[in-house]
N, C-alpha and C positions, 0 to 999 in steps of 0.2 A: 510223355507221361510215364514215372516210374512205378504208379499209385504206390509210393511212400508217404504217407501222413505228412502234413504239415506239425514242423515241431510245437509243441507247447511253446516255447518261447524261442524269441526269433534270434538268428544266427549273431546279428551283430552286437543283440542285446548279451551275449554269453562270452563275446570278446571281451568287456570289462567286468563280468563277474567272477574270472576266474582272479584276479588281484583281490578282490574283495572277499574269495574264499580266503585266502590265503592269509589277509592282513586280520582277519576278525579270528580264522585259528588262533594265530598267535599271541591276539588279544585275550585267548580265550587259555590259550596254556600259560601264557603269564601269573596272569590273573589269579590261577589256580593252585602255580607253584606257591606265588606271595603268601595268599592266604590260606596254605593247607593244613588245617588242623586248628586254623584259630577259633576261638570263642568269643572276640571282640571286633568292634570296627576300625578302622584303620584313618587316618589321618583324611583323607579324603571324605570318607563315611562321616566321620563325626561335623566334617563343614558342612557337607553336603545335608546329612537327616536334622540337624539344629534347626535348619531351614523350614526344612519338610515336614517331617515326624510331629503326629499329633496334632492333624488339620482338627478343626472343629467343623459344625453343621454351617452351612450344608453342603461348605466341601468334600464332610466327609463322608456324608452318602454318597457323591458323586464316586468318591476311593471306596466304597463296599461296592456298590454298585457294579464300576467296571473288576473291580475282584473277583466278582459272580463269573462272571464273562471265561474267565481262568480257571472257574471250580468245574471239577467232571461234567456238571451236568449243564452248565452254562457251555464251558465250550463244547461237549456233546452237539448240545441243539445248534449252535455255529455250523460246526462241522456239516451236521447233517444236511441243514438250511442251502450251505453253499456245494456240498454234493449235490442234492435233490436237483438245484439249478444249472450243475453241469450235464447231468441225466437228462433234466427236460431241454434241455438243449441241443442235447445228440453231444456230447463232448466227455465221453467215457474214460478217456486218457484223461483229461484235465480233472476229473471226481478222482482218480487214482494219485495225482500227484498233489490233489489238497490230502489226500488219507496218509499217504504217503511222507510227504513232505512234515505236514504236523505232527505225524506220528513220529518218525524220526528226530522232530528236534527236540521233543517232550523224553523221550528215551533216552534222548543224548545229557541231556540235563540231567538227568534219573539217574543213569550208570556215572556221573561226572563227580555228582554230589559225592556219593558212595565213597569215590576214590579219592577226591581232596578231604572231605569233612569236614570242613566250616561251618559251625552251626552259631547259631542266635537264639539268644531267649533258652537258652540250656542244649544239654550234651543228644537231647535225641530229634533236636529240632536243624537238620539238615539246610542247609541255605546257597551255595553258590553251584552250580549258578540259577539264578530264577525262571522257573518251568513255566510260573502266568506270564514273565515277561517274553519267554521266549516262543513259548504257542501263540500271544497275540501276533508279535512281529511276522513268525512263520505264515500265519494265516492270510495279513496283509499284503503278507511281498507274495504270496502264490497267487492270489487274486489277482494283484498288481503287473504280475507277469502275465499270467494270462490273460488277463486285459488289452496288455499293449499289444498281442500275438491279434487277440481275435479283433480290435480295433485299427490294425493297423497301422498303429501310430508311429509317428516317425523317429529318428533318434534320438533327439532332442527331448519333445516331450516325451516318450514312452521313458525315457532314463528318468527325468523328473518324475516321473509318476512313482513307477518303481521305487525309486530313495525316500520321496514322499509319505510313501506309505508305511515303509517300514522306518522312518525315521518315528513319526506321529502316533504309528499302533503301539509301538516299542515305550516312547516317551510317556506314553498315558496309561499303559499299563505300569512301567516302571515307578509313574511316578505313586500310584494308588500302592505300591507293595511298601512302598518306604513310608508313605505315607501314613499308614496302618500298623508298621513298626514290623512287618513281616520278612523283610528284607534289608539289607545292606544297600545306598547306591552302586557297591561295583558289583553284586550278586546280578544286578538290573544290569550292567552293565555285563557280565558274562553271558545272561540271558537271551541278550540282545544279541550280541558276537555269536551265542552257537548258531542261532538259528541263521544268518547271514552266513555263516560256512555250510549250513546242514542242508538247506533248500535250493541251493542253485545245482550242488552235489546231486540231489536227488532228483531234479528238473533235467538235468543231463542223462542221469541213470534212464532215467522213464523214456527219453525220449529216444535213448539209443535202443532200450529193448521193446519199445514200438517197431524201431525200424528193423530190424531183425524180424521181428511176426515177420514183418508185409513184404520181406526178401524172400523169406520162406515160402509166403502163399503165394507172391508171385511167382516164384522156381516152379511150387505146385501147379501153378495155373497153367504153366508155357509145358511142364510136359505131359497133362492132360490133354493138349489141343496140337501135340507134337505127334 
């Protein structure tokens, strides 16, 4: 026994997230380059929102609805909801790296925006990449990992769950932003990419400066009893 924490997410699940950091960056500075500065949609956008754009009822409550879920105070109460449930769990690392994790990909979006400036629907309305799509995806895939960690699930499904979730949170949030004409499909799509680079980055951070505490207070321990 080293009492080192067990990680938030398990070792072999982190051998194929680092490709996935990597490939969604890319996806996500591409993306950024193409459209930096525009005011319109791009060849893809325009196939893609012809589709989408401008559901009717009562599809399109179901796109206000989950929209809510994106607004401060809808994902607030989220956040809080699936903190409160790592707390009452005894799982104070894993309430750190929902805070953590979300908060960073929401940020990442934030400072993104700023720096390409792509906007929709006029010059102060900011758009790539999309902050609801990339909070819901962030929120699913931390839960999703942590899941597989405290379920012990094995490779197989624990990797399906993971992609699962953040394929499905991403998709339905995405699709509600386009749908509502809030968004671009590639803003959804850069959305999507930060948070799949932002959150495994962050699941890493967390868990290496867990382990660090518990070397410390182990050191502490051995020469208190030394």
């Amino acid at each position: 026994m080293t009492g080192r924490p067990a990680p938030v997410v398990p070792p072999w699940l982190r051998a194929w997230l680092g490709p996935i950091v990597a490939l969604a960056a890319l996806v996500v500075v591409v993306l950024g380059v193409l459209y930096a500065d525009a005011g319109k949609p791009g060849m893809v956008d325009a196939w893609i929102g012809a589709a989408v754009d401008g559901v009717r009822p009562p599809w399109r409550y179901v796109a206000l609805a989950t929209d809510f879920l994106g607004e401060p105070i809808g994902a607030a109460a989220l956040v809080v909801a699936t903190v409160t449930g790592c707390l009452l769990l005894r799982r104070p690392r894993a309430a750190v790296l929902i805070v953590a994790g979300v908060g960073l990909s929401v940020g990442t979006t934030t400072l993104l925006k700023h720096l390409v400036g792509r906007t929709i629907h006029g010059d102060g309305n900011l758009s790539y990449p999309s902050g609801h799509t990339a909070f819901a995806t962030a929120l699913a895939l931390v839960v999703a990992l942590l899941a597989t960690g405290w379920l012990g699930l094995g490779r197989t499904v624990g990797t399906l769950l993971v992609l699962a979730a953040a394929l499905v949170a991403g998709a339905a949030m995405g699709w509600a932003e386009v749908a509502l004409g809030a968004h671009y499909p590639t803003d959804v799509l850069g959305g999507w990419c930060t948070a799949l680079a932002v959150v495994p980055v962050t699941a890493w951070l967390v868990d290496r400066m867990a382990g660090r505490r518990a070397d410390r207070m182990a050191d502490a321990g051995r020469r208190e009893h030394s």
